[in-house]
Structure formats: structure tokens, C-alpha cells
C-alpha distance (Angstrom), angle and dihedral (degrees) to the residues before:
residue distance angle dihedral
X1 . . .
X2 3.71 . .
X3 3.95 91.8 .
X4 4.00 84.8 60.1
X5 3.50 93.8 62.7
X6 4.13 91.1 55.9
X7 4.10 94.8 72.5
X8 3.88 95.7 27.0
X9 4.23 83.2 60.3
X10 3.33 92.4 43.2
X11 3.59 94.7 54.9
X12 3.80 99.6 34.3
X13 3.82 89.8 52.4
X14 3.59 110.5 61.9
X15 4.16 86.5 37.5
X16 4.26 82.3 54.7
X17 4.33 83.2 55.7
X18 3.29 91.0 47.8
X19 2.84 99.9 45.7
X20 3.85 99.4 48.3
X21 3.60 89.8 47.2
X22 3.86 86.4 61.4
X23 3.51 99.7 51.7
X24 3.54 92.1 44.6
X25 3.86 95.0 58.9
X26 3.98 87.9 46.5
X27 3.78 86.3 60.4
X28 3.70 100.5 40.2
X29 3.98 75.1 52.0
X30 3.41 100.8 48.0
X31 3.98 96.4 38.7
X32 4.44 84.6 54.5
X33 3.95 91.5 57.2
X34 3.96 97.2 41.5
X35 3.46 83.0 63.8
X36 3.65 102.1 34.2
X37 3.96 74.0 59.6
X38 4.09 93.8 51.0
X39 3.74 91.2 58.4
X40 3.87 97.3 44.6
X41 4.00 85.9 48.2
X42 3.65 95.3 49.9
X43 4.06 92.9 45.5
X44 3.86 104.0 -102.8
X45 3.57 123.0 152.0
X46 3.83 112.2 -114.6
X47 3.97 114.5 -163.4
X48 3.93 115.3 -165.5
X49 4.25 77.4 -113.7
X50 3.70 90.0 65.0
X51 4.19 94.7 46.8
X52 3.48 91.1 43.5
X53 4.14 94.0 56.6
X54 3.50 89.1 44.8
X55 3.69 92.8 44.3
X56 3.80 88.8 48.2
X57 3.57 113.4 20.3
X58 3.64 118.1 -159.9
X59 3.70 109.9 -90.7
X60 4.03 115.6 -122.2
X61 3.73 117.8 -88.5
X62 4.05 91.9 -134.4
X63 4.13 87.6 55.4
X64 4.07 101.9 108.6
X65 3.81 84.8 49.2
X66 3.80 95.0 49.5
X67 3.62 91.3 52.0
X68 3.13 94.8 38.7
X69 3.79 106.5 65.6
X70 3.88 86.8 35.5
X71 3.95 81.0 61.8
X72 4.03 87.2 49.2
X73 3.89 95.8 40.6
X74 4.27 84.1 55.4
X75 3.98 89.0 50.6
X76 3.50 96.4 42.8
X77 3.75 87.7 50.1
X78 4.29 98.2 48.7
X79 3.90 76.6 49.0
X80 3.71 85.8 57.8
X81 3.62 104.0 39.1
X82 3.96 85.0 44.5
X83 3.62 98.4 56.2
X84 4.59 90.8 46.0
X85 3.62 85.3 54.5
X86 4.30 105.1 98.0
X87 4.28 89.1 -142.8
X88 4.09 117.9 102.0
X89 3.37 84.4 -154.7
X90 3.42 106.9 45.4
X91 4.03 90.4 44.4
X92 3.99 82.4 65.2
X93 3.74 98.6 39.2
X94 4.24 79.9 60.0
X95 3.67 95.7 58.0
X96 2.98 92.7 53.2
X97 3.71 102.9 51.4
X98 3.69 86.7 42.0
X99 4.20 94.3 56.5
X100 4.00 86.6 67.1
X101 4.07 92.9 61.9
X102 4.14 86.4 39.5
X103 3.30 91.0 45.8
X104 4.07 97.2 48.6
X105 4.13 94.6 35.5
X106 4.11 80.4 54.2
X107 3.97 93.0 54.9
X108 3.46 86.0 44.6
X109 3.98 94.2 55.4
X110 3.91 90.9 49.4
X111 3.78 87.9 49.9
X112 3.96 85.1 55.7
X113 3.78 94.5 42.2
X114 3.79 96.0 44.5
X115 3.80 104.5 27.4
X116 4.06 125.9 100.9
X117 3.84 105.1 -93.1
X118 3.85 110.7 -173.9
């Protein structure tokens, strides 16, 4: 019984993401035209500007660095989980999977060093 519950998880978890990731854009959604609706009700002037920016909202200038070391912090910690494990081969098979999130979280950090900031 307890090797069922290794491929049901595994299935039921990234559908759980999903779907939370989903529901949370529905509300973000539905939170941006209740009060798209607030304004109209209590006379203000909406210009296709204003829905826009609260449709999009400007994403934060320290972003690429954010994600960035998260990306690090993830390699650093395959890197770690690889080298606990007792297997030779599975210590290398670790690095390796953990120089993709290194390798992203680094592009990200030049992005952040070298990109426009206003």
C-alpha cells in the first residue's frame, strides 16, 4: 500500500500547483474588475492607460535578482542533496541537474547587473 501512494503524489501534486496557480490568477482577475467597477460606480474617469497598469502592473526593478539567487539557492541545494546521497554516481548525476538552475539564476544576475533599471 505505501508504494501506491509514491505515483498517486506525484501526480496529484503538480495538478494541486496548477491548479492553485489557476485559481489564483482568476482572483487576481476578479479582484482588478471589482474595482475597475468601484471607480465607474463612484464616477471616476477610467482611461484604457489606467486599466492597462492595473491590468499589468509594472514588474519590480529588483526582479532578475530575486529570481536569480532563488535559481542559485535551488542549485546550491541539488549540489547539497547530491553530495549526502552515499551513490558515486548519483552524486554526479546531481551536479549536473543542479548546473541548469546555476546556470539560469546566473543569466538572471547579469540581466540585473547589466539591464536598464529606472
Amino acid at each position: 500500500m505505501n508504494e501506491l501512494w509514491v505515483p498517486i503524489a506525484g501526480i496529484l501534486a503538480p495538478a494541486i500547483v496548477v491548479g492553485l496557480i489557476i485559481w489564483f490568477r482568476y482572483r487576481i482577475r476578479q479582484d482588478m474588475q471589482q474595482t475597475i467597477r468601484l471607480a465607474l460606480d463612484k464616477g471616476q474617469d477610467l482611461s484604457p492607460e489606467i486599466i492597462d497598469r492595473l491590468g499589468h502592473p509594472k514588474p519590480s526593478k529588483n526582479r532578475d535578482m530575486r529570481l536569480g539567487v532563488i535559481w542559485l539557492a535551488v542549485a546550491i541545494a541539488l549540489a547539497i542533496f547530491g553530495q549526502a546521497v552515499p551513490d558515486e554516481e548519483a552524486n554526479v548525476i546531481f551536479l549536473g541537474i543542479a548546473a541548469f538552475p546555476l546556470f539560469i539564476g546566473a543569466a538572471y544576475l547579469i540581466i540585473w547587473k547589466f539591464g536598464e533599471r529606472d
